[in-house]
N, C-alpha and C positions, 0 to 999 in steps of 0.2 A: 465444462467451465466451472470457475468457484463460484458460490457468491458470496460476496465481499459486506461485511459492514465495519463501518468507522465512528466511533466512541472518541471523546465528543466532535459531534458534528452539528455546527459549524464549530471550532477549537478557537480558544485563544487562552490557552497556556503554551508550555512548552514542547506538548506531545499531544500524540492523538494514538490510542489502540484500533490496531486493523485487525478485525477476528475471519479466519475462513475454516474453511474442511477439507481435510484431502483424502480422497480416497486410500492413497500408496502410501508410502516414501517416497520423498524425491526430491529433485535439487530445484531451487525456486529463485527466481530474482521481483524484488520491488524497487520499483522506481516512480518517483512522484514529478510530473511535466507541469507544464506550465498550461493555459489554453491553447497557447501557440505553437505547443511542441516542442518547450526548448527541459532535459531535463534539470530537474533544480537539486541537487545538491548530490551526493553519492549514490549508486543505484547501491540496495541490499541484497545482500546472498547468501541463503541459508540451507540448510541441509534439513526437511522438515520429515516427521515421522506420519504415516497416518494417523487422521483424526484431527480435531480442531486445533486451531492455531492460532496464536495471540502473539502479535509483534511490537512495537512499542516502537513508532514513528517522530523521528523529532521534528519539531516543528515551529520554533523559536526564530531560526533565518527565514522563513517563508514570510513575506509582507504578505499583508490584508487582500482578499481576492479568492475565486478559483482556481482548484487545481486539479489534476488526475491520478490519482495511483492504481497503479498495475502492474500486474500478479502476471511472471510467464513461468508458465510449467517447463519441463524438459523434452515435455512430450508436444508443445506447441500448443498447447492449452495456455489463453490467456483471458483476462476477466479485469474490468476497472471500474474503479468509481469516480465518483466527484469527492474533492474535501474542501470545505469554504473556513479560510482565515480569516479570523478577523480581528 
């Protein structure tokens, strides 16, 4: 699994950086849910190189509240955090 940390957390700008590590390359999707499960705005998908990773989350449409973002690998690897808007 990764571990995930999110800069700033709790956010109240427009964004929030999501930093993790990979071991490979590989093709990755994020996507930020609600508590409830519903996803909130576009899932991302990127094509990451080994080694750390900085992605740049927007987070301006998100009202005040928790939320989850998570990281699925290609390989079925997947890892989440919490992010608090406020």
């Amino acid at each position: 699994a990764y571990t995930l940390a999110l800069h700033p957390n709790p956010v109240s700008g427009d964004d929030a950086v999501l930093a993790f590590t990979t071991a490979k390359a590989e093709e990755l999707t994020v996507t930020i849910y609600s508590l409830s499960g519903i996803r909130m705005g576009e899932t991302l998908r990127l094509q990451a190189q080994a080694g750390q990773q900085r992605i740049l989350l927007p987070t301006a449409s998100l009202r005040a509240g928790f939320y989850m973002v998570v990281v699925n690998g290609e390989d079925g690897r997947r890892a989440a955090c919490k992010l608090l808007v406020r």
